[in-house]
C-alpha positions as CSV (number, residue, x, y, z in Angstrom):
1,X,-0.6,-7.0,-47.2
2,X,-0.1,-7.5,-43.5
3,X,-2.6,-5.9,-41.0
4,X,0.8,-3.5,-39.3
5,X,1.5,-2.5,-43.6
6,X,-1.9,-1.5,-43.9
7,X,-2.4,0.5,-40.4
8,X,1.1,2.1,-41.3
9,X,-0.6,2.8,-44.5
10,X,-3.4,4.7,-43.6
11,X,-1.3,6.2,-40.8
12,X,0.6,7.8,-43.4
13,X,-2.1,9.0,-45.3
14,X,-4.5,10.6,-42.5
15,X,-1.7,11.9,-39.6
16,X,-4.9,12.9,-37.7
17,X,-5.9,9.2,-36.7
18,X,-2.4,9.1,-34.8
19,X,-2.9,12.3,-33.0
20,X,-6.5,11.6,-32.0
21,X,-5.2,8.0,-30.5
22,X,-2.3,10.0,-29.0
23,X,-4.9,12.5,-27.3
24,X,-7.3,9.9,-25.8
25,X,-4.3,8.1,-24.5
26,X,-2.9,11.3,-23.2
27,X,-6.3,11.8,-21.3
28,X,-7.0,8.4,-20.3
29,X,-3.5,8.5,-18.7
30,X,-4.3,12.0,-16.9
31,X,-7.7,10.5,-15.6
32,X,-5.4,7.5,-13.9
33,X,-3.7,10.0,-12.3
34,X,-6.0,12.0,-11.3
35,X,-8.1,9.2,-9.8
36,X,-5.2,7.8,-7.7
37,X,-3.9,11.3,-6.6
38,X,-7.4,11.9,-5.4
39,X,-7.0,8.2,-3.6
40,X,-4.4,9.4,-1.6
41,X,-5.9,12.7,-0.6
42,X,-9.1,10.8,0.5
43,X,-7.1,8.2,2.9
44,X,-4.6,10.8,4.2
45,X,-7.7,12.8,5.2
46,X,-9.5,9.3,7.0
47,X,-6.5,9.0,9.0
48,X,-6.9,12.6,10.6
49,X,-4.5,15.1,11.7
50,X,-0.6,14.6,12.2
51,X,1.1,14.9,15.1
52,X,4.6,15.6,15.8
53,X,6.4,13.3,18.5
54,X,9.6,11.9,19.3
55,X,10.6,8.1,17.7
56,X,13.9,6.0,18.5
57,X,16.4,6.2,15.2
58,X,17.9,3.3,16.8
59,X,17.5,0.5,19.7
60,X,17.8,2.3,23.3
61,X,19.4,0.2,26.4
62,X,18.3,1.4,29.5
63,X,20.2,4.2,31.0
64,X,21.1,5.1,27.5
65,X,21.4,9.5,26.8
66,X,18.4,10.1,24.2
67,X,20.2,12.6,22.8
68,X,21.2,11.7,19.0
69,X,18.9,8.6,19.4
70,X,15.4,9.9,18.9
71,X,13.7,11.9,15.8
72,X,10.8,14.3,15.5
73,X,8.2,12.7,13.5
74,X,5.1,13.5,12.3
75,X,2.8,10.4,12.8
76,X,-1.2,10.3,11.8
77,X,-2.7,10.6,15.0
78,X,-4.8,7.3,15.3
79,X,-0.6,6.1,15.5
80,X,0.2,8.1,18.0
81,X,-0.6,6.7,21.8
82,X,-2.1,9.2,24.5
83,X,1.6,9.8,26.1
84,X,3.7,10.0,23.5
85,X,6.2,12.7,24.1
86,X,6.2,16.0,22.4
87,X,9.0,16.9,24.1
88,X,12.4,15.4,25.3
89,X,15.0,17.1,27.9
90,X,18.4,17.2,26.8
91,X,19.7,15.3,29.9
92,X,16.6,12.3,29.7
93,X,17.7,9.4,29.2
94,X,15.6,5.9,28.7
95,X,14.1,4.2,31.7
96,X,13.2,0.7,29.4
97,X,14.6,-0.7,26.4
98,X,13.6,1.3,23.6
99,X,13.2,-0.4,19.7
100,X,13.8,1.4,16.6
101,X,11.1,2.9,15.2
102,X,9.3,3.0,18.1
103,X,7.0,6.3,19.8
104,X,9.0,7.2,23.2
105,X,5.5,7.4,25.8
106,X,6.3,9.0,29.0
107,X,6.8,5.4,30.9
108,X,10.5,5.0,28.5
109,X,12.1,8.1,29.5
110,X,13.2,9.5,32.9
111,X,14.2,13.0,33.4
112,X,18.3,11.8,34.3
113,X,20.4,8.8,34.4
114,X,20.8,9.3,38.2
115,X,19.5,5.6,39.7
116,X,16.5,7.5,41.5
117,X,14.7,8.6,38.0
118,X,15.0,4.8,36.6
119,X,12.8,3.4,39.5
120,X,8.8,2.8,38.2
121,X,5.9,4.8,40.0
122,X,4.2,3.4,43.1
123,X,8.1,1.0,43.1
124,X,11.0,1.1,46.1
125,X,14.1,0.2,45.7
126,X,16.2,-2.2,47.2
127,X,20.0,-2.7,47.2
128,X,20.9,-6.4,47.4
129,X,24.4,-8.1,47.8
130,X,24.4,-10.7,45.9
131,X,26.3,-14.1,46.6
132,X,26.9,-15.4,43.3
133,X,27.1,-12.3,40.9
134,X,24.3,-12.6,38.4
135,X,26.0,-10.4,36.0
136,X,22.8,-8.0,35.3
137,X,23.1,-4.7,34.2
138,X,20.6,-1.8,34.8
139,X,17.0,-2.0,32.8
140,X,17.2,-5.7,33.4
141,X,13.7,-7.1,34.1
142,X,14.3,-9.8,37.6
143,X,12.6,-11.3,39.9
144,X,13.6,-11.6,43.9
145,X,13.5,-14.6,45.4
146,X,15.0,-15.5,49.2
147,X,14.8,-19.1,50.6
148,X,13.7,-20.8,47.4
149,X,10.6,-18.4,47.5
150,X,9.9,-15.9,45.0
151,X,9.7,-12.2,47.1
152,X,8.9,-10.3,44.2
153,X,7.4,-11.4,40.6
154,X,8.5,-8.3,38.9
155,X,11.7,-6.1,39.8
156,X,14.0,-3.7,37.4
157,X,17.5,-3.4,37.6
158,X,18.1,0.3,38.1
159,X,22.0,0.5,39.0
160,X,24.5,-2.9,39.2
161,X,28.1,-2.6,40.8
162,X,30.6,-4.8,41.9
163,X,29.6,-4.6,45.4
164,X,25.4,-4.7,45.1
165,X,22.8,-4.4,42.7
166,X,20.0,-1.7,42.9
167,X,16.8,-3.4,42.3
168,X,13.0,-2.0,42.4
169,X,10.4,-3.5,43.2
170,X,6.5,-2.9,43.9
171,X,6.3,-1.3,47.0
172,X,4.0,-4.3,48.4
173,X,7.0,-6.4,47.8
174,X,10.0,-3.9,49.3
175,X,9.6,-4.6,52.7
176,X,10.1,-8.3,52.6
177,X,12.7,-8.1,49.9
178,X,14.5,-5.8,52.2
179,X,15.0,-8.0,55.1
180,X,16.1,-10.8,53.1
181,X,18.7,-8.3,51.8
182,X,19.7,-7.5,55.2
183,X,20.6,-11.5,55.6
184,X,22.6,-11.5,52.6
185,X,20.2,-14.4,51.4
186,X,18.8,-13.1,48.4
187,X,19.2,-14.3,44.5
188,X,17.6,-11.9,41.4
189,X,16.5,-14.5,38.6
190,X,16.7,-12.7,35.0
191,X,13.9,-12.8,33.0
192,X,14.2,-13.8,29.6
């Protein structure tokens, strides 16, 4: 008789031996779950209290209305830098480009899309006719250059128009970039 006839058998015979394996299964299962429910409770608790802050739903352009575009989330708070934003107007709009997915700190939003609230801390702006258009659009990151000499290293687009482009710059670097604005000799070289 095969060893399956035989355990079928007995099975048969004493119902008891399948209900005791049924019950230590039945516990060894509930001790599985128990372990790994306790697993998540004890890393939930090492990654400390939650926040709630504001992420992008989707990929912001500068100049871009926050409203619709951002979700309250609640984050574990080693995630969570020192300036995120717990709170967004409902005029702000982004000063940077914004990712998906990513926590909006205080440095990618500005309070309105007026060309004033785009420009950096401690940054002037400058508007410059350009020559040759160099087709940017605002939130672009540039640099100034005049003469074949680079004026300013870093400088954001914060307003473009047919006519002149709207460009801050450190306030170290305004001055000169100014003047060679005033000469018309002045070229913004995008950053990649």
């Amino acid at each position: 008789m095969s060893v399956l006839a035989t355990v079928r058998h007995r099975l048969a015979r004493s119902p008891w031996i399948y209900w005791a394996v049924v019950a230590v299964l039945a516990v060894v299962a509930g001790v599985a779950v128990a372990s790994a429910t306790s697993g998540v409770d004890a890393a939930r608790r090492a990654w400390g209290d939650v926040r709630a802050v504001y992420v992008a739903s989707s990929d912001i352009a500068p100049g871009d209305q926050l409203a619709g575009r951002v979700d309250r989330r609640e984050l574990p708070a080693p995630l969570i830098p020192g300036d995120a934003l717990i709170d967004v107007s409902s005029g702000a709009v982004a000063r940077q480009h914004v990712a998906a997915g990513e926590v909006l700190v205080s440095v990618d939003v500005a309070a309105s899309g007026s060309p004033r609230s785009l420009i950096p801390a401690d940054w002037l702006a400058v508007a410059v006719a350009e020559r040759v258009p160099s087709g940017v659009s605002a939130g672009d990151a540039v640099r100034v250059a005049s003469g074949g000499i680079v004026l300013a290293d870093e400088g954001v687009v914060v307003a473009a128009s047919p006519d002149a482009v709207l460009v801050a710059v450190p306030a170290d670097d305004a001055a000169q970039v100014g003047q060679a604005a005033s000469t018309g000799d002045v070229s913004l070289l995008l950053e990649p």
